[in-house]
KOLTIVEX-594809 format. One line per 2 residues: number of its first residue (from 1); their letters; for each residue x, y, z of N, C-alpha, C. Coordinates in steps of 0.02 Angstrom, whole numbers, padded with zeros to 5 digits. Example, Ala and Ser with C-alpha at 12.3 -4.5 7.8 and 13.67 -1.06 7.14 Angstrom:
<atoms>
1	AS	00660:-00284:00390:00615:-00225:00390:00660:-00165:00390  00642:-00112:00354:00684:-00053:00357:00645:00002:00394
</atoms>
This chain:
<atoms>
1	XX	00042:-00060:00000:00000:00000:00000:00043:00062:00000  00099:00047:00063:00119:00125:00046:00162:00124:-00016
3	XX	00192:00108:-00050:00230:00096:-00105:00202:00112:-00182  00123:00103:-00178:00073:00130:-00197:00045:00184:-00213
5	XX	00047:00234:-00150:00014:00288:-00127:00082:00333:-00163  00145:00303:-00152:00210:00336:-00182:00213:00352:-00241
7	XX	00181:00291:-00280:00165:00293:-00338:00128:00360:-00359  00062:00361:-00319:00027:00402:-00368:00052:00467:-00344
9	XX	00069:00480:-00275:00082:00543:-00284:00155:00589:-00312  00186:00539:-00331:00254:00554:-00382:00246:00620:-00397
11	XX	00195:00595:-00438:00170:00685:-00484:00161:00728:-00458  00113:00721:-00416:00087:00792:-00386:00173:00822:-00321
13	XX	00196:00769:-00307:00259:00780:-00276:00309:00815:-00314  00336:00787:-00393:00369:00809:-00440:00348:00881:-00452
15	XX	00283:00902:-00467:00262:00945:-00455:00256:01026:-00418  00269:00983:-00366:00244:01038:-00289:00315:01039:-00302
17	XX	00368:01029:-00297:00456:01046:-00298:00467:01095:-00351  00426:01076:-00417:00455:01108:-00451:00412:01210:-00448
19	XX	00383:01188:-00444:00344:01257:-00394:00381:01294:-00363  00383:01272:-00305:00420:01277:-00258:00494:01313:-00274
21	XX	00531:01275:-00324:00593:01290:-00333:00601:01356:-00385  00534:01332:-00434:00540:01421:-00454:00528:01477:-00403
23	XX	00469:01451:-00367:00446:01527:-00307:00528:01545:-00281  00556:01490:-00248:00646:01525:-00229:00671:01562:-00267
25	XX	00667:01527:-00362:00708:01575:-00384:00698:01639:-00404  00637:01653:-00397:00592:01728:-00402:00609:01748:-00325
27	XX	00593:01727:-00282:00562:01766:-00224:00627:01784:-00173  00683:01730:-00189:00723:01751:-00125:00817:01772:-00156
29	XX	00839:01823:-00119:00890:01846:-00150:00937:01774:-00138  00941:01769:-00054:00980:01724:-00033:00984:01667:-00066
31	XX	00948:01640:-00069:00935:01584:-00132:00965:01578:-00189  00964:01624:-00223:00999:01616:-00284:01079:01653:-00280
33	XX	01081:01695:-00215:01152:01700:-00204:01198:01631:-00185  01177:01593:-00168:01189:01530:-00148:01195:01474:-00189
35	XX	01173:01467:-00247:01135:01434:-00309:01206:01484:-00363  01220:01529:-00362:01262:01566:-00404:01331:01552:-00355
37	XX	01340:01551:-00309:01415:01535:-00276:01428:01463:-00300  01367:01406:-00279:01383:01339:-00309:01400:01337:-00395
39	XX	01364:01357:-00424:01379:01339:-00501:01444:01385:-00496  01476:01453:-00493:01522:01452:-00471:01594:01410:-00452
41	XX	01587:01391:-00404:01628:01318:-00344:01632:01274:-00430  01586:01255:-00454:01595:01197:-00488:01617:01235:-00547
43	XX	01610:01264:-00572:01630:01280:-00628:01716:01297:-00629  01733:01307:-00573:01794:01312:-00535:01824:01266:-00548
45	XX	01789:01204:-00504:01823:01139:-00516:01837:01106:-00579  01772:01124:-00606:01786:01089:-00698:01833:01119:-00721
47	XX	01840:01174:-00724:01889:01216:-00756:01956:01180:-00734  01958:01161:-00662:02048:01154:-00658:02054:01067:-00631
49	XX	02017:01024:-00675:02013:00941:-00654:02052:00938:-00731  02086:00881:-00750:02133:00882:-00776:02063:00825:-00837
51	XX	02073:00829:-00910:02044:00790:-00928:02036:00707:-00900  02078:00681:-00882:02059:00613:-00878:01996:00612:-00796
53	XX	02020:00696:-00770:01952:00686:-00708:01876:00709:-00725  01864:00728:-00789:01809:00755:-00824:01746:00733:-00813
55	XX	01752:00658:-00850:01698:00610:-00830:01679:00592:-00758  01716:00579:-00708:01712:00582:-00653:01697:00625:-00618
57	XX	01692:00692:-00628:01657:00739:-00603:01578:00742:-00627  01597:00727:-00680:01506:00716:-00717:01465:00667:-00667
59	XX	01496:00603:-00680:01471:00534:-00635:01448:00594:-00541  01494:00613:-00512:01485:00637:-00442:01420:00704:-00456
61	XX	01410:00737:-00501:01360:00785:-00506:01299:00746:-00519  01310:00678:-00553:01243:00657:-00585:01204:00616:-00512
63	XX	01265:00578:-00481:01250:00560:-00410:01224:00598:-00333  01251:00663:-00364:01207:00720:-00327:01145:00730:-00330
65	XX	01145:00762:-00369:01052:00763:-00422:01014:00716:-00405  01023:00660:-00406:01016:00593:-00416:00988:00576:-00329
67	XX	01020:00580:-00277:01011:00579:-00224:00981:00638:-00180  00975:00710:-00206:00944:00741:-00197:00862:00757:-00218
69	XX	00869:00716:-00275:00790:00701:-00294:00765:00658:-00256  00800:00614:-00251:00779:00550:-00182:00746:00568:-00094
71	XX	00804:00609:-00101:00778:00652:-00018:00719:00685:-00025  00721:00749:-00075:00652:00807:-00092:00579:00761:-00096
73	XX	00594:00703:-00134:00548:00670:-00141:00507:00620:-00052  00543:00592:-00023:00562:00577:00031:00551:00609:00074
75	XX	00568:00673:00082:00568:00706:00129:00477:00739:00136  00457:00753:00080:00390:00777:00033:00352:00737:00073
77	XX	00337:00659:00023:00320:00606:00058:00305:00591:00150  00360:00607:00174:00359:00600:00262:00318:00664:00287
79	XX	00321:00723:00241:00294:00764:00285:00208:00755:00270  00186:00753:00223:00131:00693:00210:00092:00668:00236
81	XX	00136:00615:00244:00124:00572:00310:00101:00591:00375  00147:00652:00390:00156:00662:00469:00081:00711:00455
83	XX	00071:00746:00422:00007:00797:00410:-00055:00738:00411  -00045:00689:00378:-00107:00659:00395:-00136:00595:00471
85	XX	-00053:00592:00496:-00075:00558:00560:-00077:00616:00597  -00050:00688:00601:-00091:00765:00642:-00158:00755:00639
87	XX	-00183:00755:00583:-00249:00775:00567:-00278:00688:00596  -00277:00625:00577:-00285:00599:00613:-00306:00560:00695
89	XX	-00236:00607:00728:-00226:00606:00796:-00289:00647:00840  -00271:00714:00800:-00328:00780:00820:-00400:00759:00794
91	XX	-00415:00725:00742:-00481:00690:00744:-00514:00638:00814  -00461:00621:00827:-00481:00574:00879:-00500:00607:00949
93	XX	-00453:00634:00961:-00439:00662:01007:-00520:00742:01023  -00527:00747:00954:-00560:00795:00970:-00634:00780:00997
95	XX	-00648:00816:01054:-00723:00779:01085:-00792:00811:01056  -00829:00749:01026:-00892:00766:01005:-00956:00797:01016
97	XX	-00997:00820:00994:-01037:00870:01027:-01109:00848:01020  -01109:00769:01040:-01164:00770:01044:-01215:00765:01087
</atoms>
């Protein structure tokens, strides 16, 4: 079941990030000062990795990405979760009026 529920909400998860990640890049300076130091840093590094370390820097960026989609997604997912055993808990808990 839950593996399931992962399933369908992929999208609307894929989604809500990518939202999200534009509202940062509109809305916050810090953000993209931060986002411009990194590409920066790396562009640094590419610049001074010697060809035979080229590909291997590729492989470690793609493994970034790669595991950072994993977390956002993950992390998305758990909070989810935790919003619907809140709302859950506070259902129970809340006393009826009849």
């Amino acid at each position: 079941m839950t593996h399931s529920i992962e399933v369908l909400l992929d999208p609307l998860i894929r989604n809500r990030l990518e939202t999200l990640y534009g509202e940062l890049k509109t809305n916050h300076s810090d953000f993209n000062q931060v986002l411009s130091e990194s590409e920066h840093y790396m562009k640094t590094i590419r610049e001074s990795l010697p060809d035979n370390l080229q590909h291997t820097l590729f492989l470690y960026e793609d493994t970034q990405i790669t595991l950072q989609a994993i977390l956002e997604i993950k992390i998305y997912l758990q909070g989810f979760k935790d919003a619907l055993y809140l709302f859950n808990e506070l259902h129970i808990t809340k006393p009826s009026n009849h």
